[in-house]
N, C-alpha and C positions, 0 to 999 in steps of 0.2 A: 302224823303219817297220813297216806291217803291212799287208797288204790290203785296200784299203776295201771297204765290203760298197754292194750294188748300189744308186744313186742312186731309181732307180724301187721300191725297196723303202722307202725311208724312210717312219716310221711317224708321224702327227698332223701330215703333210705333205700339201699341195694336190698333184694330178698332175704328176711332172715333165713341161710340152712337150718336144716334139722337141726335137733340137739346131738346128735347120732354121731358118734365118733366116726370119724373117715382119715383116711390118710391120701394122700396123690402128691406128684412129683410135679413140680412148677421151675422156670427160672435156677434149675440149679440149688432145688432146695425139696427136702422131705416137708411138707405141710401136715402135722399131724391136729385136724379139726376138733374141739370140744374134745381137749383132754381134760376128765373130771380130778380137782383139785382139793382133797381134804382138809376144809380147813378144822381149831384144835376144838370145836363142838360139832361134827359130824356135817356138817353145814358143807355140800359141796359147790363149788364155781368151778364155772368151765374157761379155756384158757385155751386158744392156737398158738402153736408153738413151730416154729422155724427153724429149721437146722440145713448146714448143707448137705446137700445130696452124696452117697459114696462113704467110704470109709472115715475118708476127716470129720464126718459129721457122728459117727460116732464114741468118740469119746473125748476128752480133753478141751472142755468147749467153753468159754465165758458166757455171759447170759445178760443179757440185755434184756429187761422187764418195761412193757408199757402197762402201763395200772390205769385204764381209760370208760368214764362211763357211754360213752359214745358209742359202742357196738364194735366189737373186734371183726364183723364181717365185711372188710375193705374191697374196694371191687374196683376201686376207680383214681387216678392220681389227678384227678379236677375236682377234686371237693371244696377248694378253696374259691373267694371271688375273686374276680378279675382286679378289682382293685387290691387285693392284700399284696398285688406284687409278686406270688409266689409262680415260679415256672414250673410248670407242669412237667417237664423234664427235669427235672433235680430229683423226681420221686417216682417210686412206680406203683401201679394201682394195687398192691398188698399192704401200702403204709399206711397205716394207722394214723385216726383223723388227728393233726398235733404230736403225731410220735417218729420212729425211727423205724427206716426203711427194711424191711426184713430182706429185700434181695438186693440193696448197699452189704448191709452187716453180714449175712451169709457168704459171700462172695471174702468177707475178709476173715473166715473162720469163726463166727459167734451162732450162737442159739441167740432168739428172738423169740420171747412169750410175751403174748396180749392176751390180758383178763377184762373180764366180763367182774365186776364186783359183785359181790353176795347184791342178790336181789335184782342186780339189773340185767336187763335181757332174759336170758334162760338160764341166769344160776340161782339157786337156789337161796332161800333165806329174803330179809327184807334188806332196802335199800336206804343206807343210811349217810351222810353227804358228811364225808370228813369225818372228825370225831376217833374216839378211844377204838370203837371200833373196826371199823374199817382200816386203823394207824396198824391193829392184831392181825388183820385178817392178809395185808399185806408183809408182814412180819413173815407168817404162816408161809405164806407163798415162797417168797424168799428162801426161807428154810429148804422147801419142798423142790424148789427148782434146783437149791445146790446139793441137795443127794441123788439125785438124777446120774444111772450108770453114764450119760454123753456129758454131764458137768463135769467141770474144773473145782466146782465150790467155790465159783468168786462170782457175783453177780452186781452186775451194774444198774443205775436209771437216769433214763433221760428222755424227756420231754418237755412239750408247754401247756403253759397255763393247769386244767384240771392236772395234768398229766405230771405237771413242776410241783404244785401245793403237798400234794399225795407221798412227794419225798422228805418232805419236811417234815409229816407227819412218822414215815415208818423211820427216817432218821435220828428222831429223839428218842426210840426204843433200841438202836443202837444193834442191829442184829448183826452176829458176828458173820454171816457170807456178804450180808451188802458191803461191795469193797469201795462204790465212789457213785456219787450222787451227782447230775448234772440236770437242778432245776432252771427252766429256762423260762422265765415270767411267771411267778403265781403269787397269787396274794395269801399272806397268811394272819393274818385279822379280819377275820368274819366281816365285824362291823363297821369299821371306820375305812375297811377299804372297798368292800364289798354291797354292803348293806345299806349302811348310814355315812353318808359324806359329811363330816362336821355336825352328824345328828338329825341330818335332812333325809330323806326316805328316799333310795333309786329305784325311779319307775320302772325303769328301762331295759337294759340287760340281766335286772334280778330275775324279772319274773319269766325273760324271756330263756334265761338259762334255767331256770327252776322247773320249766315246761320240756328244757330239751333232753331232761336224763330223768324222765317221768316213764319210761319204757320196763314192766316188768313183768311176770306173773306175781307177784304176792305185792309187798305194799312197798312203798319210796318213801322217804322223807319227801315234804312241803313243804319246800326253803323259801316259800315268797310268803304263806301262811305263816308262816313262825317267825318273819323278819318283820311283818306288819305287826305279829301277835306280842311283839317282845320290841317295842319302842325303845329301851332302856337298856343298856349294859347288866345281866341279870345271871343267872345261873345257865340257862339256855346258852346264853354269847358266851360265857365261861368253859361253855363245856367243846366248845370250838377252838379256844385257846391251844397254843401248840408251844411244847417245851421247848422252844431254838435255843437257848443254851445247855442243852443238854444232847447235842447234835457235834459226835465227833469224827464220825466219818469223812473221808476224803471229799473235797465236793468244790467244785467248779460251778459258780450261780453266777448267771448270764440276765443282766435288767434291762432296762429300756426308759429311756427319758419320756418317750414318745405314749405310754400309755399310762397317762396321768386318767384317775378314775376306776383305773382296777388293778395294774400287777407293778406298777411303780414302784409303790411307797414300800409295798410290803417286802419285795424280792429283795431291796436292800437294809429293809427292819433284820431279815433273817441272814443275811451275810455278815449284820455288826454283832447279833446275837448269836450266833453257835459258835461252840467252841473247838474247831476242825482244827486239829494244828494244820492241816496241809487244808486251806481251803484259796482258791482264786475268783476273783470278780474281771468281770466284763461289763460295762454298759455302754448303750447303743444309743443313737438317735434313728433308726430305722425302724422299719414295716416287722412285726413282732415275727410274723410266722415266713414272711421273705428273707428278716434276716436266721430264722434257725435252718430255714434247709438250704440256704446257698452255698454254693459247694466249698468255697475257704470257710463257713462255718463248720461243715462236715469235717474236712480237713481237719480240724482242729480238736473235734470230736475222738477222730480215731487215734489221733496222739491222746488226747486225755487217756481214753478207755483202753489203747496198747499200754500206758505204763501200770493202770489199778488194776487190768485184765486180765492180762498178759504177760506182764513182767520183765516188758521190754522195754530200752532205751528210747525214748522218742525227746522231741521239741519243750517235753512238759519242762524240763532240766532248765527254761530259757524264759518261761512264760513268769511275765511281771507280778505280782500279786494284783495288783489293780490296773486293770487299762480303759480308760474312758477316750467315749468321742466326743471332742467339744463343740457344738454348734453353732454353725453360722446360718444356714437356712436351712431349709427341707432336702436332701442331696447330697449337702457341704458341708465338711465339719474334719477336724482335725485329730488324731488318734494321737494320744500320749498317756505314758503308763506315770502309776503312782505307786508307793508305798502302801499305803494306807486309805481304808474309809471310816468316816468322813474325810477332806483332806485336813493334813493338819496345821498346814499353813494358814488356810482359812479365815481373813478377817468379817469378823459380822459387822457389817456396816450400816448406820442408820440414813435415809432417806426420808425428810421430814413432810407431812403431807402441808401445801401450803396453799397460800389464795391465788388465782388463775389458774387453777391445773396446775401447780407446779409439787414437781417432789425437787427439793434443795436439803444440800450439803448442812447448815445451819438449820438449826432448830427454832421454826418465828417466835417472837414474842409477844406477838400479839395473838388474843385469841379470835376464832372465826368460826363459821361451819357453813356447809354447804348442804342442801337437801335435795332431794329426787324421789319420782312416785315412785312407789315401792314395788307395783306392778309392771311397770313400761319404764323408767327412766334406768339412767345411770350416773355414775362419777368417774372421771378419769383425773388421773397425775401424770406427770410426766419430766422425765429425767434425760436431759440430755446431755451424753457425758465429755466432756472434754479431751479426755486421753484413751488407748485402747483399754476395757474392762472386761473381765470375764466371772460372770457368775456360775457357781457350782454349786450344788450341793441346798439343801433345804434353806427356808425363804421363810421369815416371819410378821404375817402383817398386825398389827397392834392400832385398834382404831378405839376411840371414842364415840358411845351410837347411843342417839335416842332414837323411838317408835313414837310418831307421830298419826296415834287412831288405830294403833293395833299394840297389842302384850306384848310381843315376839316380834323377833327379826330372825329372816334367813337373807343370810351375805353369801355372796356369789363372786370368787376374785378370779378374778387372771392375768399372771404378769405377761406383754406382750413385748414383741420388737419392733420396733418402726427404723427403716432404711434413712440413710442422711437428707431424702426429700419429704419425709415424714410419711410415708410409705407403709403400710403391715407388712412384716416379712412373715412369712408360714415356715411354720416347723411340722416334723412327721406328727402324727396327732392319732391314735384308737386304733392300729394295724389296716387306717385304708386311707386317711386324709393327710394333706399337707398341705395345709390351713391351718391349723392350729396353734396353739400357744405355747410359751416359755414352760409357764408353770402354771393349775388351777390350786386353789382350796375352796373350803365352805366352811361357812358353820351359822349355825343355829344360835342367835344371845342369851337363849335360857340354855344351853350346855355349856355355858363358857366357863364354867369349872375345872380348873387343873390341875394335874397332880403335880408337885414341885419335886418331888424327888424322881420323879420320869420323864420332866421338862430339862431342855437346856435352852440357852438364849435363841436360839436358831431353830429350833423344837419343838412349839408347848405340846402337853401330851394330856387330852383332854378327858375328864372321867365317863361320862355320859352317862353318871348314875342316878342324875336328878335337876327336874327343872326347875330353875329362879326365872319366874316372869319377869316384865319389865311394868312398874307403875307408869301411869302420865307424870310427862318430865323428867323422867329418870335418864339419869346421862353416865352408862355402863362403861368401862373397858371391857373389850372383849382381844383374843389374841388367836389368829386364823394361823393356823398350820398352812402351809404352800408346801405341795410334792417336791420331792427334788425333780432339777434338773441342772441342767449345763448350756452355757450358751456364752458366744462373744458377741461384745459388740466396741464397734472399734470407734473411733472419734468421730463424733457427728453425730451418730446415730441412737436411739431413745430407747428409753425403758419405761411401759405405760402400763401403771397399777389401773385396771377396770373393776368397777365395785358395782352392782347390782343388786337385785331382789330376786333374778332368774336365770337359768341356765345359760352364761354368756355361748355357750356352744352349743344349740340348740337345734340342729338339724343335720341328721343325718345322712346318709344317703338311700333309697329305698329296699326293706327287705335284710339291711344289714344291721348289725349288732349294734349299742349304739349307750350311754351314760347317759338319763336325763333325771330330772326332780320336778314331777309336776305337782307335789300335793307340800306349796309351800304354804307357812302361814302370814304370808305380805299383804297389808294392806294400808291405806293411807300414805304417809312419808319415811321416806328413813332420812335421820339427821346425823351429818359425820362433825362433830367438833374437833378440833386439830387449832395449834399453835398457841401460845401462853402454858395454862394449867394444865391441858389435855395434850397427851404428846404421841398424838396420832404419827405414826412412823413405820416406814418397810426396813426390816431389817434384813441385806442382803450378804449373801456368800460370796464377798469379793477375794478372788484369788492371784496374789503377788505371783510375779515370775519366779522361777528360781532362780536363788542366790550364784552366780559362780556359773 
């Protein structure tokens, strides 16, 4: 824990108001400021709360909760950058940074509460990032907002990212008013999605998000201190863990191809994991925060939240269990609904790493390897496919690696796509670029440790509870997780395995949020052996047409 530094000082921040409860009439809505919120150890948080103005606003109201450490004092509908794509008309300046519009929702009959979490801003108590606690303190709330004389007793949640994970968490406790959950990109593994890439440390957006919810009077968690401090999968990262099968609430989770690095892997760990008899999946190939408030996403929204809400007839009666968009560039990409995730048609296909660059159909016979400095260089494969292919779903790269003048390797992959003139084609990439890649992984050769019973072919699921060096000479298996994603590529056109020692994506743009790993441990060569005895190979999620 650390001190948080004073709330009235936060910088690119609207004035904190008083703590002072106030009420005033806006937009067709009661605003009632810093309502003080009892949670079940005397511990109060304060919470503005939106209702419509007039009679309808008093009583019989569903309740939409944003659970945000961001400051519930919204002032303005441009808090977004230019690049994320979001229109500043889809929202109006009372929405909540990543949440749901209070004068949309008001206008369609709902209460709208934003909290302030114990400890941050002006409520009370310490500020604790996830966890048992905060999973209660949100439980509490819930409770409290569905005995409310203007409640219904049915309260909804939906947002992104902090605002998505935070459902996961009070949804394994299973409160009886939360009637439907609708997290919309959050990561729910501390470490391997957040923290540690493959056991490689994120410089990047860890510490720069760890500084942006440091706003308190009493003390915050130090999630960049504790993530340096706990290199290892430990009691600390355990205690972040979140029960997703034990998550049976109604619940619509909305992923994204496109944000490989933080809310990918995990928004759809926790759609295969809980156990919601009524749960639906969406994922996207677009801009995270453009695609949650475009207005056919809203649309879509308010049929979910009219039938758990409200108890009315809406579109949900028609809505596929799973609808993916399948990519072909940045922009372009085709919508078809599925059954099931993962798909279960799914052939894991192998891709054998061979001599010139090539990835081939046939597994060589003869053995080879290929080296690059460990600091500046690279390796590339490359598959050109013959007939239209489409990849989905998690990507497993399986290399052969000696360290040539160092203990340790940090590998650095990214599956790309290159056009029929041999071209990169860019895909959406981190909620602002389109440039970016297919798919990334990493990993670290001293964590190459796997658990086999939480591995599948397409999977490894790696423990990261202890490191095996590398001796001189030693010539490892290791096996790189690759995020899902989705993507076509039709005849002609390539699929290029890129292996490194450093961030293949490595610049940002200025001032914005951003994935990097600067404190790797690369030095001297890395050596890839592939063909003969070492059977260096991508294994892909090639998906058949359907039958019929």
């Amino acid at each position: 824990m650390r001190a948080g530094v004073d709330p009235h000082a936060a910088p690119n921040k609207p004035p904190l108001p008083p703590a002072d409860y106030a009420v005033r009439r806006e937009a067709g809505l009661v605003i009632e400021r810093n309502v003080a919120i009892p949670l079940r150890d005397g511990v109060r948080i304060l919470a503005d709360i939106y209702r419509p103005d007039g009679a309808r606003g008093a009583a019989d109201l569903p309740v939409l909760l944003s659970w945000s450490p961001y400051g519930k004092h919204a002032q303005s509908n441009r808090v977004f950058w230019p690049h994320s794509g979001v229109d500043p008309d889809w929202l109006s300046p009372l929405t909540p940074f990543e949440g749901a519009d209070p004068v949309r929702w008001g206008a369609l009959g709902y209460a709208l509460a934003v909290v302030d979490p114990r400890g941050a801003w002006l409520s009370e108590g310490d500020f604790h990032h996830n966890g048992a606690v905060e999973a209660q303190d949100c439980a509490d709330v819930i409770d409290w907002l569905a005995d409310q004389r203007w409640s219904n007793g049915k309260v909804g949640m939906t947002g992104v990212s902090y605002l998505a994970a935070i459902q996961f968490w009070v949804a394994a406790l299973n409160p009886p008013a939360l009637a439907a959950i609708n997290p919309w990109e959050g990561f729910t593994d501390w470490y391997r999605e957040f923290a540690y890439h493959g056991g490689i440390l994120e410089t990047g957006f860890l510490p720069r998000a760890s500084d942006n919810i440091r706003y308190s009077l009493n003390r915050t968690e130090d999630t960049w201190a504790n993530a340096q401090a706990h290199p290892l999968i430990d009691a600390f990262w355990r205690s972040k863990e979140i029960d997703l099968a034990a998550i049976r609430t109604p619940a619509w989770v909305v992923a994204s191809w496109s944000d490989q690095g933080l809310h990918t892997r995990g928004t759809l760990e926790a759609f295969k994991a809980m156990s919601s008899p009524r749960k639906w999946l969406d994922v996207h190939g677009q801009k995270k925060w453009a695609h949650y408030y475009r207005p056919e996403s809203q649309a879509k929204r308010e049929a979910y939240f009219g039938h758990f809400l409200k108890g009315r007839q809406t579109t949900l009666a028609a809505w596929p269990a799973v609808r993916i968009e399948v990519r072909d560039r940045h922009g372009e990409a085709e919508l078809r609904d599925e059954e099931e995730w993962p798909i279960a048609r799914t052939v894991a296909t192998p891709f054998w790493l061979d001599t010139d660059g090539k990835l081939t159909a046939q597994r060589p016979a003869t053995g080879a390897s290929i080296a690059y400095d460990a600091a500046a260089g690279e390796a590339n494969f490359d598959h050109r496919f013959e007939q239209d292919t489409e990849l989905t779903g998690h990507a497993k790269l399986r290399l052969w690696v000696e360290a040539d003048g160092a203990d340790d390797i940090d590998l650095f992959v990214a599956l790309r796509k290159l056009d029929a003139e041999g071209q990169p084609v860019g895909q959406t990439f981190y909620a602002f670029y389109e440039d970016g890649p297919v798919a990334l992984g990493w990993l670290r050769a001293s964590h190459r440790a796997i658990d086999p019973d939480r591995s599948d072919a397409l999977q490894p699921f790696h423990t990261h509870e202890r490191e095996e060096m590398l001796a001189p000479g030693e010539i490892v298996p290791v096996e790189i997780e690759l995020w899902p994603s989705s993507t076509s590529f039709r005849a002609g056109e390539t699929l290029r395995v890129t292996i490194m020692g450093r961030d293949i994506y490595a610049e940002g743009l200025p001032f914005l949020p951003f994935a990097r790993h600067e404190r790797t441990r690369n030095a001297g060569r890395h050596i890839i052996h592939f063909g003969g005895a070492h059977d260096s190979h991508l294994l892909a999620p090639v998906i058949p047409a359907r039958k019929g």
